[in-house]
C-alpha positions in Angstrom: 115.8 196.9 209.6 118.0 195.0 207.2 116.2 193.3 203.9 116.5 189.6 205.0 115.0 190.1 208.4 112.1 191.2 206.6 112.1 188.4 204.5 112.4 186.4 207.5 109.7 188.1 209.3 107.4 188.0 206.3 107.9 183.8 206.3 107.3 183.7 210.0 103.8 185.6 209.1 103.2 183.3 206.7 103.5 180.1 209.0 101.3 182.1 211.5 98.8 182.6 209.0 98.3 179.2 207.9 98.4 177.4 211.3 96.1 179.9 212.4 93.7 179.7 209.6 93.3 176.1 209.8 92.5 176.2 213.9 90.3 179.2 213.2 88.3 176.7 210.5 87.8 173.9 213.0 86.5 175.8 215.7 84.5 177.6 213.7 83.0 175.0 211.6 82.7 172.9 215.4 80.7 175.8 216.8 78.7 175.9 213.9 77.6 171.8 214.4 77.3 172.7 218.2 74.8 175.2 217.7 72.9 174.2 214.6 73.9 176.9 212.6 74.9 177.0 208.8 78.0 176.9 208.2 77.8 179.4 205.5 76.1 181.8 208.1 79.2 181.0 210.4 81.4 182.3 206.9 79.3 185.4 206.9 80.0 186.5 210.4 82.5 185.0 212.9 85.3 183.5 210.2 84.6 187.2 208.1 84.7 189.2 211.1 88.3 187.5 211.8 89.5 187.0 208.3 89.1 190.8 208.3 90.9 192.0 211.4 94.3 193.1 209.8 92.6 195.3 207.1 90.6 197.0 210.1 94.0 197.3 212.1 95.2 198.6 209.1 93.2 201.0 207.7 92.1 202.4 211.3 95.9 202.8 212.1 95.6 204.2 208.7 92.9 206.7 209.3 94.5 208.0 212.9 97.7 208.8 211.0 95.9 210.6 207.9 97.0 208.0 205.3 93.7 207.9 204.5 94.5 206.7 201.1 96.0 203.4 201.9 92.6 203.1 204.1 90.5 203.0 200.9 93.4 201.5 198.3 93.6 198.6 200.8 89.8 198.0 201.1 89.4 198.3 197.5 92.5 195.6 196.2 91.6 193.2 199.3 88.1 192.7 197.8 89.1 192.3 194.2 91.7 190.0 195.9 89.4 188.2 197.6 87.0 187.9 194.5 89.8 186.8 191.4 92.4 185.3 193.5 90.8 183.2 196.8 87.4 182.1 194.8 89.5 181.3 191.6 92.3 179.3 193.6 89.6 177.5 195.8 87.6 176.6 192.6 91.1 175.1 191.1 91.4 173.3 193.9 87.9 172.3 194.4 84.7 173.6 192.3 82.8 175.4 194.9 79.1 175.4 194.9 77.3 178.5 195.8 74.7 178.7 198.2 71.8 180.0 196.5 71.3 182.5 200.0 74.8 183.9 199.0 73.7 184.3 195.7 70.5 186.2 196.1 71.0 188.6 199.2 74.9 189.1 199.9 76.1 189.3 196.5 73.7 191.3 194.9 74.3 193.6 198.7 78.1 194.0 197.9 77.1 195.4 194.8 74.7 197.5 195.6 77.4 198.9 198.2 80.3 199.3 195.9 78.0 201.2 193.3 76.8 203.5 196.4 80.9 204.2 197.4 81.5 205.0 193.9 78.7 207.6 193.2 79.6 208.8 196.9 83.1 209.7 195.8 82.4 209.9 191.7 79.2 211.7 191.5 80.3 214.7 188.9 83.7 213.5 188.9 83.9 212.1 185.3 82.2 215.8 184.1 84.2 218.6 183.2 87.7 216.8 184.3 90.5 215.7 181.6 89.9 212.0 182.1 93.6 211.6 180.3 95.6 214.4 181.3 94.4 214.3 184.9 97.1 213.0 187.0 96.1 209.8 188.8 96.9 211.2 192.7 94.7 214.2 192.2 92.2 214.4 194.8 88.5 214.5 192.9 86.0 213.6 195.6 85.4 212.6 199.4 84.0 210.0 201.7 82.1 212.1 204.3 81.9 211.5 208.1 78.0 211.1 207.5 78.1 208.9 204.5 80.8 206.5 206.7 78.4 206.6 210.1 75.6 205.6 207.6 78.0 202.6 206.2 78.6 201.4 209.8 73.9 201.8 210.0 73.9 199.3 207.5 76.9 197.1 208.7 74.6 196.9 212.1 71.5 195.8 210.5 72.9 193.3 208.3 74.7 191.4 211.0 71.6 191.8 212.9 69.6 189.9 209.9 72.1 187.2 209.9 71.7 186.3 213.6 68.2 186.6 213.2 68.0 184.3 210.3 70.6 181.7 211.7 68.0 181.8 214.6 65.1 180.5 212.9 67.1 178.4 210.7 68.8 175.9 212.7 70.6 173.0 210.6 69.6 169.0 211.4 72.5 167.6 214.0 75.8 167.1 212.2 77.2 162.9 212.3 80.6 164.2 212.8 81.0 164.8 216.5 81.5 168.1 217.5 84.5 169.5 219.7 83.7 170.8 223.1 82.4 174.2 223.3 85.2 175.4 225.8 87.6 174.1 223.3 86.2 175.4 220.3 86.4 178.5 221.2 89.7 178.3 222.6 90.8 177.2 219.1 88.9 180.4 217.8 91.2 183.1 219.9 94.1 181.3 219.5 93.3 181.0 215.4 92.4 184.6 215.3 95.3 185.6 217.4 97.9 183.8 214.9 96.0 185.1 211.9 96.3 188.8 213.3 99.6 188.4 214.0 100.8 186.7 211.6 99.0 189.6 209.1 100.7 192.4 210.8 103.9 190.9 210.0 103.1 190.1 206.8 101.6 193.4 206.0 104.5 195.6 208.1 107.4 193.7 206.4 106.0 193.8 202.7 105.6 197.1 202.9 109.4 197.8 204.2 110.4 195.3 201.4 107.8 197.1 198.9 109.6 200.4 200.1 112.8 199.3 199.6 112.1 199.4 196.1 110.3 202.3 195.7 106.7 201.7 195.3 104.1 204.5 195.9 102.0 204.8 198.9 98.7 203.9 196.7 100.4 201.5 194.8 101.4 199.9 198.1 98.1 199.8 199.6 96.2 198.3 196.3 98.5 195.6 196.0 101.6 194.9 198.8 99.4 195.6 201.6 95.9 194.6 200.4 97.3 191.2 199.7 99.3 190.8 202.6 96.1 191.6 204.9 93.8 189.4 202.6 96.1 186.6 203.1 93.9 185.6 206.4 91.1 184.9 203.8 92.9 183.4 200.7 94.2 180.6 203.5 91.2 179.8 205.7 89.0 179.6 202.4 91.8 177.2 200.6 91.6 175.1 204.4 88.2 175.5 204.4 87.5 174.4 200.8 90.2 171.4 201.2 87.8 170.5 204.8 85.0 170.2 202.5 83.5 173.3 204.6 82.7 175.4 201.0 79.6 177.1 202.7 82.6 178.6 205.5 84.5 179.7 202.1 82.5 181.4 200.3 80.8 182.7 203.7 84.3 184.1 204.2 84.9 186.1 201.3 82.1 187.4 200.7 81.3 188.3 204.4 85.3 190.3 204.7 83.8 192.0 201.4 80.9 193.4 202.6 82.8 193.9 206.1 85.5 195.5 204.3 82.9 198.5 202.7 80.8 198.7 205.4 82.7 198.3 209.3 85.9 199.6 207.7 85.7 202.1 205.4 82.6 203.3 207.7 85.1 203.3 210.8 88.4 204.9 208.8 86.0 207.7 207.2 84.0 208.5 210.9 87.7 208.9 212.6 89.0 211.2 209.5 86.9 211.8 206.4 88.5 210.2 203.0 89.8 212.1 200.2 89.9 209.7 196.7 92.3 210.6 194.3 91.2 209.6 190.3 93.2 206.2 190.9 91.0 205.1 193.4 87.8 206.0 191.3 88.9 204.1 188.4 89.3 200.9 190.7 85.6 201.5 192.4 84.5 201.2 189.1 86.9 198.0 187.9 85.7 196.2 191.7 82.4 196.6 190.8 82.3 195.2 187.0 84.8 192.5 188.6 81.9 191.8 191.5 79.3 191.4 188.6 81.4 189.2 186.7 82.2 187.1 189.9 78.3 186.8 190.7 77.1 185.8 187.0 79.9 182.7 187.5 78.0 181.9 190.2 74.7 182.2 188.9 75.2 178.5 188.0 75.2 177.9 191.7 79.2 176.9 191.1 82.0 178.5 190.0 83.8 175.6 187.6 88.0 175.3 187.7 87.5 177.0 183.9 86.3 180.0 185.8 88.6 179.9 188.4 91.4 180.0 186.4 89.9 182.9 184.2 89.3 184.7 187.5 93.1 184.4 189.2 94.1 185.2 185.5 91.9 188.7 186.1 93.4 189.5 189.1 96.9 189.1 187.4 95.8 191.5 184.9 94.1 194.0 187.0 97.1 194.1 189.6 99.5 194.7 186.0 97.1 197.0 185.0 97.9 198.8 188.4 101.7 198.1 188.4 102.0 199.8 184.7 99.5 202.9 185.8 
C-alpha cells in the first residue's frame, strides 16, 4: 500500500476515534445517571472494557500468530501511555481529582499486579546473566499458561467486586436529565464501534508507516502500536475531563490498566505462552516505578498541571529512552 494512503488512513482513524470517544462518554456517563451508579465505577468497567478493545484485538491477533512479543511490548507501553501521557494531558487541561476509592483499592491493585508479572518473568533473571553485554532480544523468562488462566481468576473477581459495590452504592438522582436508556446504549455500540475501528486503522497503518522505516518488531509494539491502540483512552479521558466527567477519566485509565495485565495478557498467554526477552523486563520494572510515582501524585487526591506536565515529560523520556535502546 503506498505511504500516503497510510497517512490517509491513519487520519481517518483518528476522526473515528474522536467522534467515537465523545459518543462513547455520553452514553456512558447517561447510563451511569440512569442507574445510579458512579461514574467512576462506570470508568472502571464499561468505558475501560471499551477503551481497551484494540489492545485485546491486538495482542490476541498477536498471540494466534506467535508474535507473542508485540502481545506483552503493547500491554506494557499502553499502560505507561496511559499513566504519563493521558493523566498528564488531562491534568493540563483540567486538574483532576482523584477519587480516594481509586486511590486505595485499584491503584495500589495495578501495582501489586505489575510487581507479580515481573517476578513471573524476572524471578532469577537478573542472577548470573551479563546485565550489559546481554543483548536486549534475548529471551530470559516466560509467562506460563497457568500463571495467565490465574490473571484471567483475578480479572473475574475484580469485575465481580465492582458490580457488587456499584450495587450497594447507588449515587443520589443526577439534576441533569438523563438520555433514554434505548438511546444510551445505542450511543455506546455505535461509540465503541468507531473507537475499534477507528484503532485498527490507526494501529494497522502506523505500523506500515513505522515499517517503512525500519523499526523493530518490539520497538513497534512499545511505542507505534501501544500508542495507536491507547489512543481510545488518551481521547475519551481528554472528552471526559473537558465534560467535567473526571471520575469516567481516571475510571478509564486506570480500569484499561488493570484490564490490560489481567483480561489481556491472561488471554494472549492461555492461547500461546509468552516468552520475554531482557527488553521487556527492563520496562516491567520502569511501569512499575512509573505506577508508584503516578499514585504518590495522587496521594493528594489531585494530580496538579505541575505534575501533569512532569508526567507527559516522563513519558517523552521513557519512549527516548526506548528509541535510543
Amino acid at each position: 500500500m503506498p505511504l500516503f494512503l497510510n497517512i490517509i488512513l491513519l487520519l481517518v482513524g483518528f476522526a473515528a476515534l474522536i467522534k467515537g470517544a465523545d459518543w462513547f462518554v455520553d452514553g456512558s456517563s447517561s447510563l451511569a445517571r440512569t442507574f445510579r451508579v458512579p461514574g467512576v465505577v462506570i470508568g472502571l468497567t464499561i468505558v475501560a472494557m471499551g477503551t481497551s478493545a484494540p489492545e485485546l484485538a491486538v495482542s490476541t491477533s498477536a498471540a494466534i500468530t506467535g508474535s507473542n512479543e508485540i502481545a506483552l511490548s503493547n500491554v506494557v507501553g499502553s499502560n505507561m501511555f496511559n499513566l504519563l501521557a493521558v493523566l498528564g494531558i488531562c491534568a493540563l487541561i483540567r486538574p483532576i481529582p482523584i477519587d480516594k476509592v481509586i486511590l486505595k483499592r485499584d491503584f495500589p491493585l495495578s501495582i501489586i499486579v505489575s510487581i507479580a508479572i515481573f517476578l513471573a518473568v524476572g524471578f532469577g533473571v537478573f542472577t548470573g546473566l551479563d546485565l550489559f553485554n546481554t543483548p536486549m532480544s534475548e529471551n530470559v523468562g516466560m509467562l506460563t499458561r497457568p500463571f495467565c488462566i490465574g490473571l484471567m481468576v483475578v480479572f473475574v473477581g475484580y469485575i465481580t467486586m465492582l458490580v457488587l459495590k456499584a450495587r450497594k452504592n447507588k449515587t443520589e438522582p443526577d439534576e441533569k436529565e438523563p438520555l433514554p436508556i434505548w438511546k444510551a446504549l445505542l450511543f455506546i455500540a455505535v461509540g465503541l464501534a468507531c473507537i475499534v475501528l477507528g484503532g485498527n486503522l490507526v494501529v494497522n497503518n502506523a505500523k506500515d508507516i513505522a515499517a517503512f522505516f525500519g523499526m523493530s518488531e518490539t520497538l513497534i509494539g512499545l511505542t507505534v502500536v501501544a500508542l495507536g491502540t491507547s489512543l481510545p483512552e488518551l481521547v475519551t479521558s481528554i472528552v471526559a475531563s473537558r465534560k467535567g466527567e473526571n471520575g469516567l477519566a481516571v475510571g478509564n485509565v486506570v480500569g484499561s490498566n488493570l484490564f490490560n495485565l489481567l483480561l489481556i495478557l491472561g488471554v494472549s498467554g492461555t492461547i500461546h505462552p509468552i516468552a520475554v526477552n531482557y527488553a521487556s523486563v527492563i520496562d516491567l520494572g520502569i511501569l512499575i516505578v512509573i505506577s508508584i510515582i503516578t499514585m504518590v501524585f495522587s496521594m493528594t487526591r489531585k494530580i496538579s498541571r505541575i505534575e501533569g506536565a512532569v508526567m507527559v515529560l516522563m513519558y517523552a523520556a521513557t519512549m527516548t529512552f526506548a528509541v535510543i535502546r
